[in-house]
C-alpha positions in Angstrom: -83.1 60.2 -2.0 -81.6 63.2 -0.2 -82.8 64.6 2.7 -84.1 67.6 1.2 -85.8 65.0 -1.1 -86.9 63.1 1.7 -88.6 66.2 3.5 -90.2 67.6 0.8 -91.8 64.1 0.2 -93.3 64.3 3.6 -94.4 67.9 3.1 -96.6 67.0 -0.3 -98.1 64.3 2.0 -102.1 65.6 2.6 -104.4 65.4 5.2 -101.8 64.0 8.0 -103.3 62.6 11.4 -101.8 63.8 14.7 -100.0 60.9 15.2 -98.6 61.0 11.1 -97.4 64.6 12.0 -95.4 63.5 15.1 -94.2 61.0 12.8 -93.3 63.4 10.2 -91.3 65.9 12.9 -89.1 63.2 14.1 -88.3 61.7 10.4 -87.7 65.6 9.1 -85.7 65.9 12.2 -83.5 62.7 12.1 -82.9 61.9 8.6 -79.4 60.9 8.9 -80.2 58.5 12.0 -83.2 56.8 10.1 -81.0 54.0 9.3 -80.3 53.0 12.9 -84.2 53.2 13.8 -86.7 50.4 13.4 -90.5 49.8 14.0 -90.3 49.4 17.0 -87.6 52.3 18.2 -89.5 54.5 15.9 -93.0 54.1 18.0 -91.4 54.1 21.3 -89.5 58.0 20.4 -93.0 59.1 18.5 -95.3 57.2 21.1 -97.3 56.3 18.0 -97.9 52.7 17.4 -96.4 50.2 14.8 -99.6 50.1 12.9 -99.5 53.4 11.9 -96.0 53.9 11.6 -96.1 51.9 9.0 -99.1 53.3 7.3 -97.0 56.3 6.8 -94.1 54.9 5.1 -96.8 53.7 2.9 -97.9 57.3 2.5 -94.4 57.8 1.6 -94.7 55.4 -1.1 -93.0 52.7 0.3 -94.8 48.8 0.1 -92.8 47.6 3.1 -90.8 48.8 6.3 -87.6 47.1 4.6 -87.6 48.7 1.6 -87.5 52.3 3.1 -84.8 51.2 5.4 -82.6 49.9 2.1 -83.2 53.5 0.7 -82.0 55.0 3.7 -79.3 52.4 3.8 -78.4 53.2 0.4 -78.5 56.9 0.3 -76.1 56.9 3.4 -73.5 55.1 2.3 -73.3 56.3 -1.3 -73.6 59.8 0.1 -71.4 59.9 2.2 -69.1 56.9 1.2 -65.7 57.0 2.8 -64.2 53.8 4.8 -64.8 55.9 8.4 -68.8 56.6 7.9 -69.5 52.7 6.4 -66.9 51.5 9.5 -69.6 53.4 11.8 -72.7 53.2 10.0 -71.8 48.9 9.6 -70.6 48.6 13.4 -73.9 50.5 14.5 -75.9 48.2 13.0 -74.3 45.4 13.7 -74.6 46.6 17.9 -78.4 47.2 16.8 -78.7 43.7 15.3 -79.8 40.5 17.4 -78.9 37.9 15.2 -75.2 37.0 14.6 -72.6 37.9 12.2 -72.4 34.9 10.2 -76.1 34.5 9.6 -76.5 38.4 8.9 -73.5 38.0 6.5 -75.3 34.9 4.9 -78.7 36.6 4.6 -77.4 39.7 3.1 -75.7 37.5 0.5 -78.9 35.5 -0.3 -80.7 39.0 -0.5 -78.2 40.2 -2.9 -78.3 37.2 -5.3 -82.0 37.4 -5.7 -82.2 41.0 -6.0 -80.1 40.6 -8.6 -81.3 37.5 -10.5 -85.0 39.7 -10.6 -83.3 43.3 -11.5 -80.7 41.5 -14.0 -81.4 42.4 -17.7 -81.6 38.9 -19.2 -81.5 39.3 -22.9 -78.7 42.2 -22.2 -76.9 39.4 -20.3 -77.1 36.7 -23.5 -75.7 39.8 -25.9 -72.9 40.1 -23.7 -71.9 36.7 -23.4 -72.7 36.1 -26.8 -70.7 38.9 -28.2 -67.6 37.7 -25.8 -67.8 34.8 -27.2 -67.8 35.8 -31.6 -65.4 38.6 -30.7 -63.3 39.1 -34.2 -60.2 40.6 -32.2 -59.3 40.6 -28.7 -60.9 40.6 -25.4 -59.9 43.0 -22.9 -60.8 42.4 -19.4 -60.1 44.7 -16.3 -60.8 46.3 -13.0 -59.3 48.4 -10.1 -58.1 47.6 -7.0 -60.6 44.7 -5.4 -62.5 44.3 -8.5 -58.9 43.5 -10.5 -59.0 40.1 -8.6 -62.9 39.8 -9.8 -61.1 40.6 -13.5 -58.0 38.1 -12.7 -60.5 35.5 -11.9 -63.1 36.2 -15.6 -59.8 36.8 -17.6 -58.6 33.3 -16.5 -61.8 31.5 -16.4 -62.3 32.5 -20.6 -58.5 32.3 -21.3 -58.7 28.5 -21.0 -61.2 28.2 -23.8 -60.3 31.2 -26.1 -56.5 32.3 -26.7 -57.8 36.3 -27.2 -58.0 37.6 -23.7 -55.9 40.0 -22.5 -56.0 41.2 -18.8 -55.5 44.6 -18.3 -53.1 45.0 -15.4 -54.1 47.3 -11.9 -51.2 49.1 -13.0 -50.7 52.4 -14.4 -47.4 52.4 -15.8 -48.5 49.2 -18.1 -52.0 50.1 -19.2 -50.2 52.5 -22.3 -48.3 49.3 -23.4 -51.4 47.6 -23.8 -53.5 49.9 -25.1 -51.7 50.9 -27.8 -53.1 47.7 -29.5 -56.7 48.0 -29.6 -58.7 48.5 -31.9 -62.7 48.9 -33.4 -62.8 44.9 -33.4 -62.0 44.5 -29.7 -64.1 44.0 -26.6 -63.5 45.8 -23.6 -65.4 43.8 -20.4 -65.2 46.3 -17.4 -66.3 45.7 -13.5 -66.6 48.8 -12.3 -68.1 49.7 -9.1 -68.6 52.3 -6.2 -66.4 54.1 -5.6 -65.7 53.9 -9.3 -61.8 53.8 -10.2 -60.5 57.1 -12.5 -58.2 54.8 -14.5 -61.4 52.2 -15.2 -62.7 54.9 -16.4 -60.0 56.2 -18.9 -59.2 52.9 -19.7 -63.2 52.6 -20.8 -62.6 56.3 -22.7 -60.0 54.9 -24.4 -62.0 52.1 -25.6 -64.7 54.4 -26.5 -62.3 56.7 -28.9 -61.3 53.7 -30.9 -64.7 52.3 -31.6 -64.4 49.3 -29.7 -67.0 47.3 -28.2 -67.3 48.1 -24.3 -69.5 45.5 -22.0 -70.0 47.0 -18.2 -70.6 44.7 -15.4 -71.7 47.9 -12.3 -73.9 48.1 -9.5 -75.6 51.5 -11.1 -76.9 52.6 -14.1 -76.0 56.1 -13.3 -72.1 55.2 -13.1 -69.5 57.8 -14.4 -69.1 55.5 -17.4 -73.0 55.2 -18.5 -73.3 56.8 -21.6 -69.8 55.2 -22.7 -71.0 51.8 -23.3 -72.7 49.4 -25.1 -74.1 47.0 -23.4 -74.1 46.7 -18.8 -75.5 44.8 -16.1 -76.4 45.8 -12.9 -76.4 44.2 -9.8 -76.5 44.4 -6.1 -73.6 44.6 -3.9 -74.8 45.7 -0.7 -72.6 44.6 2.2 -72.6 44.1 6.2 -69.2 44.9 5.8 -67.5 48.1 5.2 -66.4 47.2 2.3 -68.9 46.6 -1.0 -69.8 42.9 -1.5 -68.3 40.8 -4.1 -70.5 38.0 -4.4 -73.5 39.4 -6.6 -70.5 40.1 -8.8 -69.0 36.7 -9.1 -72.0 34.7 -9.2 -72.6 36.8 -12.7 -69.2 36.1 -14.1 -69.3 32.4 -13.2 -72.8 32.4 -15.2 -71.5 34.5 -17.7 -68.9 31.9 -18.4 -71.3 29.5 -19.1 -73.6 31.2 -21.4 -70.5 32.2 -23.3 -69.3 28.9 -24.2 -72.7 27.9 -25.8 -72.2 30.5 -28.3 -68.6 29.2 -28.8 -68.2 27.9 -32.6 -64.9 26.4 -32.7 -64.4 22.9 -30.8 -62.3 23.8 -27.6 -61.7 20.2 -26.4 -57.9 20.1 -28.4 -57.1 23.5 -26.6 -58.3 22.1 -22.8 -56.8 19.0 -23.6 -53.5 20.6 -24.7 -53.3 23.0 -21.9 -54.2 20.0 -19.1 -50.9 18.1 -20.8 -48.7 21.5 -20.1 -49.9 21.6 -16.3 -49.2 18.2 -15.9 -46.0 18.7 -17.8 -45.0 21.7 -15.7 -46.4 20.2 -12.2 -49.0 22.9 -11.7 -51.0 21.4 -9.5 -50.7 18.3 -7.0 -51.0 15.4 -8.0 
């Protein structure tokens, strides 16, 4: 929601009180500084009380104070999405906040997992896993810059049940090496999240031109990819830092994991067992 959306919102609103319109002004007047307001902020600079401050944002279509603020939230760091505006928009309402870091951090995180669990297209999220998991030829796996680690991490978690993965290095001199290979009976699993990476996103062109199967793991439906894919799941990844959070993210590739392997049809016990003899045999990890 812009702020030319926003105002002209308010402006189809009918039959405004006194009080509404003094509401209206200041909102039409301080878009951009919404965010940093709250209930109580708001009725002190509109001397209109909390009552009917919120009846507006009901007006405005709104069911609670909260959810305007995530709009506001939203539309400000996705508009205007560089590393300096989220340093200053996160630090400001940090200052504004009474509660500390840790717990903020910690309830943000909660937030995000259940907005996601509730928004999360379940039967999309079985096909994916289930399609992973019967995948004739091979299953590529990637993401840039941060989410590359959140790729490192899937790639490795399904490499030690199927021998088919292939992670697609945050590299651009490699990715032709590897892409030379694919073909209509490969899977291409993509994170790919604001601000969305220009080599994701040839990588998932790629995929597209040779008719092979491309899953998306975002946090929008209206990513630069959309109408490239088969199959995507969206979650949350709202953050109290300046940088997007991960956990939403990983919470759904750790569950993905699981589903997959209930779709598995060969017995994967010999390969576990074999690969536990080779760490052993190499000293991998500490005894």
């Amino acid at each position: 929601m812009s702020d030319k959306e926003f105002i002209k919102r308010i402006q189809r609103l009918e039959k405004l009180t006194p009080s509404e319109k003094k509401i209206a002004d200041f909102f039409s007047r301080n878009y951009a500084d919404l965010v940093f307001e709250n209930l109580t902020t708001i009725s002190e600079k509109t001397n209109v009380s909390k009552p009917t401050v919120l009846r507006f944002i009901t007006k405005l279509g709104f069911n609670r104070f909260a959810d305007f603020k995530d709009v506001l939230r939203k539309e400000l760091t996705l508009t205007h999405d560089t590393l300096h505006i989220r340093y200053s928009l996160k630090k400001k309402l940090l200052q504004n906040s009474n509660d500390d870091v840790i717990a903020q951090n910690f309830t943000n995180t909660i937030k995000n997992l259940e907005t996601t669990y509730d928004q999360i297209d379940k039967k999309q999220f079985m096909i994916i896993a289930k399609i992973l998991a019967q995948a004739k030829g091979k299953i590529y796996i990637c993401g840039q810059r941060s989410s590359h680690a959140l790729a490192y991490m899937f790639e490795n978690m399904i490499r030690r049940v199927l021998s088919n993965t292939v992670l697609i290095k945050n590299s651009c001199s490699t990715e032709p090496d590897i892409l030379m290979n694919v073909t209509e009976d490969d899977v291409l699993f993509s994170i790919f999240r604001h601000p969305y990476g220009d080599q994701t996103f040839k990588i998932i062109d790629y995929f597209k031109s040779c008719e092979a199967k491309i899953l998306l793991l975002t946090d929008s439906e209206i990513n630069p990819a959309a109408d490239k894919i088969d199959h995507q799941l969206i979650v949350n990844t709202e953050g109290v830092s300046i940088f997007t959070s991960s956990t939403s993210i990983l919470a759904v590739l750790e569950a993905l994991n699981v589903a997959f392997l209930g779709f598995c049809d060969c017995d994967i016990s010999g390969r576990i067992g074999k690969g536990e003899a080779l760490y052993k045999a190499f000293n991998t990890f500490c005894l």
